[in-house]
C-alpha positions in Angstrom: 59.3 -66.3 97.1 62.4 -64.7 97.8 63.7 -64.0 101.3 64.0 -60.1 101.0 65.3 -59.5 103.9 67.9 -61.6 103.9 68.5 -59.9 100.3 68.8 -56.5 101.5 70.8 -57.6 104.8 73.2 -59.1 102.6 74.1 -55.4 101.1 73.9 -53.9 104.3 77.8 -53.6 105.8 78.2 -55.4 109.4 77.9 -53.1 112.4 81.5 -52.4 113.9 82.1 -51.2 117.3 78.8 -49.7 117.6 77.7 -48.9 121.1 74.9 -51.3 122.6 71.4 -50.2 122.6 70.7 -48.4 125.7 74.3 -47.0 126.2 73.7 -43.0 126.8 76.1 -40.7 128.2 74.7 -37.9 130.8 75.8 -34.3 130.9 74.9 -30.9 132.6 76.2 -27.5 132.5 76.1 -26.9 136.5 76.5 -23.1 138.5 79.3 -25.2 141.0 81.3 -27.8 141.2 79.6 -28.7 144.2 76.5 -29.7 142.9 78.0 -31.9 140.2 77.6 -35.4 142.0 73.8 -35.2 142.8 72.9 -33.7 139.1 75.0 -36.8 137.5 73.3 -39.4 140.1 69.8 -37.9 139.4 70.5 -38.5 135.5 72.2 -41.5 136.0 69.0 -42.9 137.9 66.4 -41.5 134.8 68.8 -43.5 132.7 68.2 -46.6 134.5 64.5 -46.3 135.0 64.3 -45.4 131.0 66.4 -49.2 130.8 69.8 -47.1 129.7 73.2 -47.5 131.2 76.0 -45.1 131.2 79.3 -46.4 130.7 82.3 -45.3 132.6 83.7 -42.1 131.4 80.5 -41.0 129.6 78.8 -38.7 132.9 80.1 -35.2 132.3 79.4 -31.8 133.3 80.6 -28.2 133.0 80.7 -25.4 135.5 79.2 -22.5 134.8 75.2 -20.5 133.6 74.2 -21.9 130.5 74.6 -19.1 127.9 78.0 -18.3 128.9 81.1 -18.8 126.5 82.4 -21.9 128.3 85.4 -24.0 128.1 83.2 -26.8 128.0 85.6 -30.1 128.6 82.6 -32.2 129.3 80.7 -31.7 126.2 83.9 -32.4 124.4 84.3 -35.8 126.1 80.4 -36.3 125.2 81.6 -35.4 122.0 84.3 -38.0 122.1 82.0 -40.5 123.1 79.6 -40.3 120.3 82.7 -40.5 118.0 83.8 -43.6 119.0 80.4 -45.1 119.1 80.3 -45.5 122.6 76.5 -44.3 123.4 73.3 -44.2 121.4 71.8 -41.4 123.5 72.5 -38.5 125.6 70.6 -37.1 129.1 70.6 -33.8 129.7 68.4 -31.9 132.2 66.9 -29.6 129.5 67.4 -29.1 126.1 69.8 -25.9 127.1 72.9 -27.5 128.3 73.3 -28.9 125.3 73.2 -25.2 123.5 71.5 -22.5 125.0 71.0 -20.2 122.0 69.0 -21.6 118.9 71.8 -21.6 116.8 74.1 -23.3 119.3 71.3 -26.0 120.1 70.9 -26.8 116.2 74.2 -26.7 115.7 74.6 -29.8 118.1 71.4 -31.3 117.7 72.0 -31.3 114.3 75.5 -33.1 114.8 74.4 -35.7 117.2 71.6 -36.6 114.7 74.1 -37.5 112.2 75.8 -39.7 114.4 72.6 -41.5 115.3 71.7 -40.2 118.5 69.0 -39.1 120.5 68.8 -36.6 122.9 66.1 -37.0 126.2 65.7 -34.0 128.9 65.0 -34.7 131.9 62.1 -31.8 132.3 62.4 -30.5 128.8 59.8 -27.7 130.1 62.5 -26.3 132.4 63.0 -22.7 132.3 67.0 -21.9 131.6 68.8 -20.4 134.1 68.1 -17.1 135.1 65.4 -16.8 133.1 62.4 -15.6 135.6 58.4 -16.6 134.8 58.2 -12.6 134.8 60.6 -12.7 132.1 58.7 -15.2 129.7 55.1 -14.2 130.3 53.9 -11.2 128.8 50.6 -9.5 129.5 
């Protein structure tokens, strides 16, 4: 019997400068720049207790509410990152700071799909920012 695997393998091109498995990059959109060190070290440490590492250069943040039209340098490096196959994943706190409005969100998810990423939040439940209970629930 034929070694099918080895068949299929054989047309299969050789991975080249892929990232290692378990290589994510963090990133939050943050109100201040002073809370940018414990927001990266609390999704550095779900990395590491989900077995992922996050190599130098790939923890970024932005300062500012999510929704807001942002200059957003650290999604861009994020966005370098995936491009030169330097992470598999990406942690974010929730599934906003990657795009806040649906079609921002697709948009990107969408994108970082193609690539061969997944995304993980942190509390993917979270509430955006300034979004009050009040404001969700409706009698």
């Amino acid at each position: 019997m034929p070694d099918t695997f080895a068949a299929f393998s054989a047309l299969m091109p050789p991975a080249v400068g892929a990232a290692p498995i378990g290589a994510v990059a963090v990133y939050a959109v943050i109100p201040s720049e002073a809370e940018s060190a414990q927001m990266l070290d609390e999704l550095r440490s779900y990395a590491a207790v989900s077995g992922w590492h996050v190599p130098a250069g790939c923890a970024a943040t932005d300062v500012g509410s999510l929704g807001a039209d942002l200059n957003r340098s650290g999604w861009r490096r994020v966005r370098r990152a995936v491009q030169a196959q330097a992470i598999t994943g990406l942690v974010v706190p929730c599934f906003a700071h990657v795009g806040y409005r649906w079609a921002d969100w697709n948009r990107e998810r969408t994108w970082l799909l193609r690539h061969g990423l997944f995304v993980v939040a942190t509390d993917p439940t979270e509430l955006p920012v300034g979004v009050c209970p009040e404001d969700v629930i409706r009698p």
